[in-house]
Backbone of each chain as nested JSON, in Angstrom:
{
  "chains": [
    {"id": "A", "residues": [
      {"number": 1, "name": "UNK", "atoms": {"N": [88.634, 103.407, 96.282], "CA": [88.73, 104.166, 97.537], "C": [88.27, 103.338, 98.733]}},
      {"number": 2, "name": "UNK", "atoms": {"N": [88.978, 104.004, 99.701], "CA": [88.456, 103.247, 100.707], "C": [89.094, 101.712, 101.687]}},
      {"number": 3, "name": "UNK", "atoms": {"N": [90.181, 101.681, 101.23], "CA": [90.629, 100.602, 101.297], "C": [91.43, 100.306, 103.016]}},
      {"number": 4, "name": "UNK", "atoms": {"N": [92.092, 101.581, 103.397], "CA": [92.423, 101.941, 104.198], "C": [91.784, 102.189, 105.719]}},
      {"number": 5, "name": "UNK", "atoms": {"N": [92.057, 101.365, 107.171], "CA": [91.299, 101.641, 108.027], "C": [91.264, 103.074, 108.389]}},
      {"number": 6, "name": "UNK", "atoms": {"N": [90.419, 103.67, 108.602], "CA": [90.457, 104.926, 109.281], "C": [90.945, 105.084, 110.739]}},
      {"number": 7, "name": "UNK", "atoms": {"N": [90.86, 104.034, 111.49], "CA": [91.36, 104.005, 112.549], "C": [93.314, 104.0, 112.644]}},
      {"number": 8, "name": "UNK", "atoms": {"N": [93.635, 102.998, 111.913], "CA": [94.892, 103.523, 111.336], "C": [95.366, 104.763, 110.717]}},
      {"number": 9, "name": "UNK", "atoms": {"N": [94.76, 105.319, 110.043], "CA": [94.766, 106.391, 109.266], "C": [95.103, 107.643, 110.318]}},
      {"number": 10, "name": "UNK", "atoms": {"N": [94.12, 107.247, 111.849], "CA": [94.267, 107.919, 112.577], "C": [95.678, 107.873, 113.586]}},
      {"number": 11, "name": "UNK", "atoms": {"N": [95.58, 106.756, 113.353], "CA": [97.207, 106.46, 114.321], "C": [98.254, 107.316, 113.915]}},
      {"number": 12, "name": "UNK", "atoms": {"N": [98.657, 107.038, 112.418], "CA": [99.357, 108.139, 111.86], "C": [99.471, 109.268, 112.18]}},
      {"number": 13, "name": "UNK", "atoms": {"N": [97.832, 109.947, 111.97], "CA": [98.137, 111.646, 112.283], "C": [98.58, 111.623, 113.417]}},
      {"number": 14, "name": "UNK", "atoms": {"N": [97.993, 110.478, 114.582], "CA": [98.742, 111.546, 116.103], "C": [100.231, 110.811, 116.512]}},
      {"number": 15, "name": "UNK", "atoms": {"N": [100.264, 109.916, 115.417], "CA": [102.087, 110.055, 115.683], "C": [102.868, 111.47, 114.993]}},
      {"number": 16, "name": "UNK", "atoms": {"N": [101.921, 111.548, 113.693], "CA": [102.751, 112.963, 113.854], "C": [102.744, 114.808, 114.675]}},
      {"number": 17, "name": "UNK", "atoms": {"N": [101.326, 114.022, 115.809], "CA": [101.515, 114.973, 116.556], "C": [100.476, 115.423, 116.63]}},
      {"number": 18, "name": "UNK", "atoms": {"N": [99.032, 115.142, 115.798], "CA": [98.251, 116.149, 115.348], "C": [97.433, 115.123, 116.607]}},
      {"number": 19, "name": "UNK", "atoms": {"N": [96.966, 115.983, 117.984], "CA": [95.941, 115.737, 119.02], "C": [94.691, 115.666, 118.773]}},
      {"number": 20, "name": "UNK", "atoms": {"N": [94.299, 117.186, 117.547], "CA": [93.093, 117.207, 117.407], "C": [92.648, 117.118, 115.79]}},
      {"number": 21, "name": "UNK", "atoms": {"N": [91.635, 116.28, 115.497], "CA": [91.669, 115.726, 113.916], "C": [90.164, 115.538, 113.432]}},
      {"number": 22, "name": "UNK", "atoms": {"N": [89.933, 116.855, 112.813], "CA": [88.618, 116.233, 112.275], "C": [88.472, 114.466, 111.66]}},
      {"number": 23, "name": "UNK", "atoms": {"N": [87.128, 114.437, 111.912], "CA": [86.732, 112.594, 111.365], "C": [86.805, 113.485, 109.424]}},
      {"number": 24, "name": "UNK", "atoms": {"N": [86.719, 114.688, 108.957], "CA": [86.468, 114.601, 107.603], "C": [88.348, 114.954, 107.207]}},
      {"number": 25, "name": "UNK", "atoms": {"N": [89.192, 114.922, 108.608], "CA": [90.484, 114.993, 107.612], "C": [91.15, 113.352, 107.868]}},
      {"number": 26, "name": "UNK", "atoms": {"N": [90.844, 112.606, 108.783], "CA": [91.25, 111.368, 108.337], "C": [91.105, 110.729, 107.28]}},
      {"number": 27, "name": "UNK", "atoms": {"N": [89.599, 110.989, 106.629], "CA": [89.053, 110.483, 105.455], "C": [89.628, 111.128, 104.115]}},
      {"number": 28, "name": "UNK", "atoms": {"N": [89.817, 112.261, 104.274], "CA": [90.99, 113.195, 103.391], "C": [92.178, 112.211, 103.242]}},
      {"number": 29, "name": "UNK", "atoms": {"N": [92.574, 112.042, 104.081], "CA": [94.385, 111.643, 104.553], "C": [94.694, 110.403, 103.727]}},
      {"number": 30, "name": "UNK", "atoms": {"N": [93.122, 109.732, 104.637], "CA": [93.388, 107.984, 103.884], "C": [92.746, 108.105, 102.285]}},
      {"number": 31, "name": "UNK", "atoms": {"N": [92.103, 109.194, 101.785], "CA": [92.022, 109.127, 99.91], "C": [93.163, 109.067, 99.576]}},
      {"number": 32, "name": "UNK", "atoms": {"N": [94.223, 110.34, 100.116], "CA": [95.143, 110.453, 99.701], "C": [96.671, 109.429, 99.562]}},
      {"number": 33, "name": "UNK", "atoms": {"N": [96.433, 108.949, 100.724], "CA": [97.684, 107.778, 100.562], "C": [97.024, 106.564, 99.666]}},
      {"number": 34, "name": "UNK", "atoms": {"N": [95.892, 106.221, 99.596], "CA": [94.995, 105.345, 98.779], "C": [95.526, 105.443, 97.53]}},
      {"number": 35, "name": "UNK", "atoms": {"N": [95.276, 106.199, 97.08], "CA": [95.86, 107.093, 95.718], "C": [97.103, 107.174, 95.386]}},
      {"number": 36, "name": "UNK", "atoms": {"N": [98.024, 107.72, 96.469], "CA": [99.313, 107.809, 96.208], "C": [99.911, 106.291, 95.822]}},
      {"number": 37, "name": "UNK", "atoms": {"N": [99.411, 105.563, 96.803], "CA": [99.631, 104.232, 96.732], "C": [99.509, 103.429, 95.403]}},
      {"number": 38, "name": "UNK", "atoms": {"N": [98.254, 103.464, 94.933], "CA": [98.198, 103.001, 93.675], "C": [98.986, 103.638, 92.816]}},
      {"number": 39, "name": "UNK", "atoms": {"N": [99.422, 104.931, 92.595], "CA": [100.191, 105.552, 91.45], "C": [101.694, 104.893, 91.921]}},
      {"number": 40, "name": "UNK", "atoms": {"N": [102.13, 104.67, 92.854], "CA": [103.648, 104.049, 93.227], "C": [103.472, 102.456, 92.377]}},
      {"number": 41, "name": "UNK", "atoms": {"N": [102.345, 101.887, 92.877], "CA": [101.948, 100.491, 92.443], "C": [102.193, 100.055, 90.589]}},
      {"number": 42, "name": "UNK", "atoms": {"N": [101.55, 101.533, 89.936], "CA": [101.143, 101.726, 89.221], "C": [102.783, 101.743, 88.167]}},
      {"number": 43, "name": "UNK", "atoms": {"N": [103.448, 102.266, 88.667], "CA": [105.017, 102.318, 88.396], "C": [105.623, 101.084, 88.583]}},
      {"number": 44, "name": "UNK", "atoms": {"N": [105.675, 100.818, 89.889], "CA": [106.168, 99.328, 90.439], "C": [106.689, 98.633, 89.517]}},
      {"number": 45, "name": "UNK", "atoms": {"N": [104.782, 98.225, 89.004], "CA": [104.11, 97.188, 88.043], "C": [105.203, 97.484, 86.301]}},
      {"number": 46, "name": "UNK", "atoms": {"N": [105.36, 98.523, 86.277], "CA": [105.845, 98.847, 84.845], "C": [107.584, 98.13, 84.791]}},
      {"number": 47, "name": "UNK", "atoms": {"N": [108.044, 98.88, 86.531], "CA": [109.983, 98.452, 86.485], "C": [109.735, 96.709, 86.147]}},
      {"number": 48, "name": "UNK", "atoms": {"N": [109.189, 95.885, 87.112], "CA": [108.783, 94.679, 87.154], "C": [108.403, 93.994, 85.796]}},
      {"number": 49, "name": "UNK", "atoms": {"N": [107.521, 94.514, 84.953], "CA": [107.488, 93.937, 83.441], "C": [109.025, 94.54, 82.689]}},
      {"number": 50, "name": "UNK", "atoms": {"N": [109.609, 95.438, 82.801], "CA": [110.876, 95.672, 82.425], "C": [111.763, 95.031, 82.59]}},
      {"number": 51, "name": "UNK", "atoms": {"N": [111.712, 94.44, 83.862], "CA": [113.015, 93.327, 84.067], "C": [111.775, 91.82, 84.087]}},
      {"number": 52, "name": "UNK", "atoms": {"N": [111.26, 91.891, 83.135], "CA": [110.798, 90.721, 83.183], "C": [110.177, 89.714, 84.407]}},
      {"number": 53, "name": "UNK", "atoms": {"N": [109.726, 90.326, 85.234], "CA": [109.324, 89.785, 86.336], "C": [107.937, 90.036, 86.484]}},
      {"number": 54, "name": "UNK", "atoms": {"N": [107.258, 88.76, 86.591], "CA": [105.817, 88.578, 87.215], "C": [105.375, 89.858, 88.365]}},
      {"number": 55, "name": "UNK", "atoms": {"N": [106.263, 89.191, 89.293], "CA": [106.202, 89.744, 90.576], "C": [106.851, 91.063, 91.311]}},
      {"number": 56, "name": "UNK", "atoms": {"N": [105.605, 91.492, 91.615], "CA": [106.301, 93.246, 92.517], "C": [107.385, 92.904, 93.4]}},
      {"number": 57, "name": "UNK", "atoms": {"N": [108.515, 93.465, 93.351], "CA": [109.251, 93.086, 94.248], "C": [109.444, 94.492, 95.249]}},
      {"number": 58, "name": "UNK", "atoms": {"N": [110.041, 94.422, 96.192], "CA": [110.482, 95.868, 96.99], "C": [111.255, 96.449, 96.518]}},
      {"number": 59, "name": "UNK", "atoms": {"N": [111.926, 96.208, 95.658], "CA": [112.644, 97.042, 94.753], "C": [112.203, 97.671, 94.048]}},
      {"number": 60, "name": "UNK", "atoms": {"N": [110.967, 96.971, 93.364], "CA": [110.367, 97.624, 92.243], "C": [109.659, 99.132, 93.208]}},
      {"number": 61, "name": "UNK", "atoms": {"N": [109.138, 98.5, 94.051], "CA": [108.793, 99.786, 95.017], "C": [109.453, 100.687, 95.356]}},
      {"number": 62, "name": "UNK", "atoms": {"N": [110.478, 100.398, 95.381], "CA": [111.631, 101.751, 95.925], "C": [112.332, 102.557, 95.01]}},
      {"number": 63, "name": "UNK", "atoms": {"N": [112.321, 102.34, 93.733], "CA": [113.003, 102.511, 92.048], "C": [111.195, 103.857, 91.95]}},
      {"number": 64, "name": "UNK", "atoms": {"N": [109.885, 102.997, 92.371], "CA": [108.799, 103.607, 92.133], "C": [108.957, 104.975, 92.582]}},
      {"number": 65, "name": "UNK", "atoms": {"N": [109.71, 105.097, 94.262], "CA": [109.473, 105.881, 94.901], "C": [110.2, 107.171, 94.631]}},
      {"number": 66, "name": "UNK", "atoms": {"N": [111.143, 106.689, 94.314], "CA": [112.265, 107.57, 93.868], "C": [111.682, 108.535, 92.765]}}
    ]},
    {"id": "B", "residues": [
      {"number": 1, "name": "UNK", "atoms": {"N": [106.15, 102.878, 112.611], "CA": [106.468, 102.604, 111.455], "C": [105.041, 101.163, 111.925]}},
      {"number": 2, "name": "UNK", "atoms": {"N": [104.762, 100.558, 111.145], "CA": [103.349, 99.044, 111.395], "C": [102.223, 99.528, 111.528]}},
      {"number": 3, "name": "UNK", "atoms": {"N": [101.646, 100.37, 111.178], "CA": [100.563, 101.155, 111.619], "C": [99.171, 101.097, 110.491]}},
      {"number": 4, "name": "UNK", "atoms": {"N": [99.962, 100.483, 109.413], "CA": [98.465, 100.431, 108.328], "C": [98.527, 98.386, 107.896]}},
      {"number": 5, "name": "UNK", "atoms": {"N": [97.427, 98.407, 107.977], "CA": [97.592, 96.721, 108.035], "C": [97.683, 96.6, 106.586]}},
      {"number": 6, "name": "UNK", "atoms": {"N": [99.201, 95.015, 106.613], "CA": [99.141, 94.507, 105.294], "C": [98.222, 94.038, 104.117]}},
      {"number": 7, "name": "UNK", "atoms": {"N": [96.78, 93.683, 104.779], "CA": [96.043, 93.116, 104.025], "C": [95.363, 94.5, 102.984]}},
      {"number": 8, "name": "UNK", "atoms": {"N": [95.115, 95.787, 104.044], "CA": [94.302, 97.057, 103.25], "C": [95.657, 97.278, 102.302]}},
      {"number": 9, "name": "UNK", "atoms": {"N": [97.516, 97.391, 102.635], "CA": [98.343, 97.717, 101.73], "C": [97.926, 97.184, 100.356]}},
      {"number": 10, "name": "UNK", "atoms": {"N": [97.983, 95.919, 100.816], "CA": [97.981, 94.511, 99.681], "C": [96.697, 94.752, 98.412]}},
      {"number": 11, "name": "UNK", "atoms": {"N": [95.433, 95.451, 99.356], "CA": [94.565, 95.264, 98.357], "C": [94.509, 96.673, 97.63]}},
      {"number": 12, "name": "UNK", "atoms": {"N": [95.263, 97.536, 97.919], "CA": [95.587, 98.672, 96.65], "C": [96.47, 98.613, 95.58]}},
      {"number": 13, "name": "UNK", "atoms": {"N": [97.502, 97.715, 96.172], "CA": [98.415, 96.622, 95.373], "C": [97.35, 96.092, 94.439]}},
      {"number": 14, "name": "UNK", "atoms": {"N": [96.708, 95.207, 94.414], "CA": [95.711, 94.779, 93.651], "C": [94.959, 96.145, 93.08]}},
      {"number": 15, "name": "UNK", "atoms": {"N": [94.237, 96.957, 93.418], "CA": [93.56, 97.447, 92.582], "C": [94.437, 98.165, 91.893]}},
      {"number": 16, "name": "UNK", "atoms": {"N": [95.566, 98.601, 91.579], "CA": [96.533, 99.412, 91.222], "C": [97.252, 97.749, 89.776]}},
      {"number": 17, "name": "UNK", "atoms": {"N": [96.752, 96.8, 89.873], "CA": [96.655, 95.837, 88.559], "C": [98.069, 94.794, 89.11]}},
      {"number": 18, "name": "UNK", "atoms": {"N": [98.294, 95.283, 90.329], "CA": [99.248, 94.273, 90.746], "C": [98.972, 93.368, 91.189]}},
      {"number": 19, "name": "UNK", "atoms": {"N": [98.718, 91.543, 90.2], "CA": [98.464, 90.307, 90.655], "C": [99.276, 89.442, 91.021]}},
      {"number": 20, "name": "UNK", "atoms": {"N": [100.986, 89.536, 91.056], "CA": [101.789, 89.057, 91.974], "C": [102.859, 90.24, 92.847]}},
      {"number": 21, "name": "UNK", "atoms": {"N": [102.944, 89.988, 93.762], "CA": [103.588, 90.786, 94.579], "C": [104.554, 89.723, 95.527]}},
      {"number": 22, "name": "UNK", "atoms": {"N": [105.546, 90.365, 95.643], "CA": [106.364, 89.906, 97.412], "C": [105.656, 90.442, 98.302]}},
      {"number": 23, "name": "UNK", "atoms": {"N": [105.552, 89.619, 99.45], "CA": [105.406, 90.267, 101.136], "C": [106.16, 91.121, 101.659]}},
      {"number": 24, "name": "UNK", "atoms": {"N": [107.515, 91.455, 100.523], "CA": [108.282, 92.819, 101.334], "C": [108.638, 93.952, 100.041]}},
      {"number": 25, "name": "UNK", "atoms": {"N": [107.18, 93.711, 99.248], "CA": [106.36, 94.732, 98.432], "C": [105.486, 95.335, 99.084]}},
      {"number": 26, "name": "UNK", "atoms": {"N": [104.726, 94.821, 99.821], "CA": [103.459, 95.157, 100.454], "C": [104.26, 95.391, 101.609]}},
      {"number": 27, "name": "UNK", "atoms": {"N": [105.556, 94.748, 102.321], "CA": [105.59, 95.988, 103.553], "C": [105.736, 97.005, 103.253]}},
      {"number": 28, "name": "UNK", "atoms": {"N": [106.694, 97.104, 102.242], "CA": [107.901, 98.491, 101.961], "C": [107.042, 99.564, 101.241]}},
      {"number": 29, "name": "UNK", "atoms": {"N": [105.504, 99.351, 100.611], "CA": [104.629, 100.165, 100.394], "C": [104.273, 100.524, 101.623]}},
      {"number": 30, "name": "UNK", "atoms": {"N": [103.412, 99.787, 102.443], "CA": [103.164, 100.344, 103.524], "C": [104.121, 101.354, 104.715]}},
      {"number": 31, "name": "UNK", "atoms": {"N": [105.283, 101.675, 104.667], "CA": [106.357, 101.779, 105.465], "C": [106.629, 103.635, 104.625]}},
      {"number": 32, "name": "UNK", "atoms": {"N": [106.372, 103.305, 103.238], "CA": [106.387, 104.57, 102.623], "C": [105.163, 105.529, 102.772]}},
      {"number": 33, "name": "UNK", "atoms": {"N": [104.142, 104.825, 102.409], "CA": [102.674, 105.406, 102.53], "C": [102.415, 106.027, 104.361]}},
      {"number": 34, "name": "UNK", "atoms": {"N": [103.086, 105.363, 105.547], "CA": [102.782, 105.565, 106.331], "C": [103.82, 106.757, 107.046]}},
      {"number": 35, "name": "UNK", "atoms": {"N": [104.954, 106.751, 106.079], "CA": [106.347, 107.925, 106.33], "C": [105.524, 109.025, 105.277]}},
      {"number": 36, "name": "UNK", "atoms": {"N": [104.969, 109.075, 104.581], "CA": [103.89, 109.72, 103.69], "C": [102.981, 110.701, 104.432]}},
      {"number": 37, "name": "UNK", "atoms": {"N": [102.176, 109.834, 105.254], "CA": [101.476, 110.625, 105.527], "C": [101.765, 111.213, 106.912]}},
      {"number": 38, "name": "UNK", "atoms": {"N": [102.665, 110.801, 107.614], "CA": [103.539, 111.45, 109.053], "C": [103.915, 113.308, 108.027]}},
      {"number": 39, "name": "UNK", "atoms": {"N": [104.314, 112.83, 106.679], "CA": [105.258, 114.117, 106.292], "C": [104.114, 114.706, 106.048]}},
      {"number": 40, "name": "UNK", "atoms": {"N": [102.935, 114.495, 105.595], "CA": [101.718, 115.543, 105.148], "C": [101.372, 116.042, 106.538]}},
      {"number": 41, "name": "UNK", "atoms": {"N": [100.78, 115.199, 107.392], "CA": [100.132, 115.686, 108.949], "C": [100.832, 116.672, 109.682]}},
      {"number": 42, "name": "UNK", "atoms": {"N": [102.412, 116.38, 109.724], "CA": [103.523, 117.865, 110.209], "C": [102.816, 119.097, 109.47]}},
      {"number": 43, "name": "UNK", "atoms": {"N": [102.747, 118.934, 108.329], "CA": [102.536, 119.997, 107.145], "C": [101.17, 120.644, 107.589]}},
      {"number": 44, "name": "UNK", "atoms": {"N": [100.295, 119.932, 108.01], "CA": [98.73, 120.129, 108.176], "C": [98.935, 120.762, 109.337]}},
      {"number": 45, "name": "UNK", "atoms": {"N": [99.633, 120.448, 110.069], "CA": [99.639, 120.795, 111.291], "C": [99.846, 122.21, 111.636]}},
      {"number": 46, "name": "UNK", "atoms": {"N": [101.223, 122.278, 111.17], "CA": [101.743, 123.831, 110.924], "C": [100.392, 124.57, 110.168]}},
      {"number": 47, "name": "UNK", "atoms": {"N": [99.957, 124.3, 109.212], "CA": [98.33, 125.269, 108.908], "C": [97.798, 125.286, 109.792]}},
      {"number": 48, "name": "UNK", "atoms": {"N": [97.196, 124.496, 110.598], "CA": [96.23, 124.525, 111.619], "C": [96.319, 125.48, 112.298]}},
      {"number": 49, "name": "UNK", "atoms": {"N": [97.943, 125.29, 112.968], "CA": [98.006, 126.322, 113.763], "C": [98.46, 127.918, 112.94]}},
      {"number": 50, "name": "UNK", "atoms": {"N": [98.88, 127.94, 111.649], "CA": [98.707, 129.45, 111.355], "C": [97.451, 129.726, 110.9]}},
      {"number": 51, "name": "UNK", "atoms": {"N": [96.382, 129.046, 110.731], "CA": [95.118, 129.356, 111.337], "C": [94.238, 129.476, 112.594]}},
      {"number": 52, "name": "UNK", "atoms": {"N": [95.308, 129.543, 113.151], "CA": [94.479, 129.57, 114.795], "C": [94.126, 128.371, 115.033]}},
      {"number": 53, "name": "UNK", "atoms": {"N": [93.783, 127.446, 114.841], "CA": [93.116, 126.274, 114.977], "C": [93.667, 125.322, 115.547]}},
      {"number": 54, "name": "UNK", "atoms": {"N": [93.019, 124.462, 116.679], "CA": [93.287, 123.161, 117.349], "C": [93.604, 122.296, 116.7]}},
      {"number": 55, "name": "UNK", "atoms": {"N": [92.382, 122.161, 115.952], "CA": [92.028, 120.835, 115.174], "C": [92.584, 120.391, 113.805]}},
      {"number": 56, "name": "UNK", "atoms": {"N": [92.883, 119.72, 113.195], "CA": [93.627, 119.758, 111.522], "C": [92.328, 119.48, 110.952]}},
      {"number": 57, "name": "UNK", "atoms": {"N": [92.153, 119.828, 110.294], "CA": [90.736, 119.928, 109.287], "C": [90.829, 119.328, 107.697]}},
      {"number": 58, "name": "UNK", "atoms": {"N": [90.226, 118.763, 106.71], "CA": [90.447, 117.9, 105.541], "C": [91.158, 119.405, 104.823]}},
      {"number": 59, "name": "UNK", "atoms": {"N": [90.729, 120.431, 105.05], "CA": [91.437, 121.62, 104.057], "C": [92.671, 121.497, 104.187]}},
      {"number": 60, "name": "UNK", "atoms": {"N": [93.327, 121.643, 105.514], "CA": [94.581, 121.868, 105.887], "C": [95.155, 120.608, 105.143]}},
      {"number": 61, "name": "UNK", "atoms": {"N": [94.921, 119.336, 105.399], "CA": [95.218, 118.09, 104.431], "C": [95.524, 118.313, 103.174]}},
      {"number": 62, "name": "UNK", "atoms": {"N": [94.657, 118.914, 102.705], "CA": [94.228, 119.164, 101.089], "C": [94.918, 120.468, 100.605]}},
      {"number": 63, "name": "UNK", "atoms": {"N": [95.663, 121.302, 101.639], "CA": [96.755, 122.002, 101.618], "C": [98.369, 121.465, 101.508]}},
      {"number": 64, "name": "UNK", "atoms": {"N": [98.37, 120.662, 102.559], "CA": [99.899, 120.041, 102.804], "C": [99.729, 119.44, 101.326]}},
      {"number": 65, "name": "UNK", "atoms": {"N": [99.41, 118.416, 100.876], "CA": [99.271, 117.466, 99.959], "C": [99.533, 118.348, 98.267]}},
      {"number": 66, "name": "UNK", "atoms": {"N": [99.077, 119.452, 98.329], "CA": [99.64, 120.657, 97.092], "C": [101.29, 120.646, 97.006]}}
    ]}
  ]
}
């Protein structure tokens, strides 16, 4: 955890609009993409040993996302 | 869309057991994670306000994200 700036974290919410933002839901926000993140990663990593590849590619990311 | 820096993407990449990656692994995570959480904050948002509320709060987060 933790990996994520909070200050970014914050950029996000008020691009999507949100003016007013508790400091305990940024920290919410950024667990959550933290997390989400690794479980996409977590997939990635699996397409990538499937086709025999070392390396994460953006594909492997987008096959994840799906 | 550039809003969460590559290096915090990169190092969930890593903790998520990914030790080689592309640089347009780590964007195209970041690009999702950050279209991610734009789609949760709309979501939070709309609670906020059918709670009366200004502010988005970690609940409302911890709502959208269900």
């Amino acid at each position: 955890m933790g990996e994520l700036p909070l200050a970014a974290v914050d950029r996000i919410i008020r691009k999507a609009g949100g003016e007013r933002v508790s400091e305990d839901a940024v920290q919410e926000l950024a667990g959550v993409l933290e997390e989400e993140g690794i479980k996409i990663c977590q997939k990635a990593r699996i397409f990538s040993n499937h086709a025999k590849r070392k390396t994460i590619t953006a594909e492997d990311i987008r096959l994840a996302v799906k």
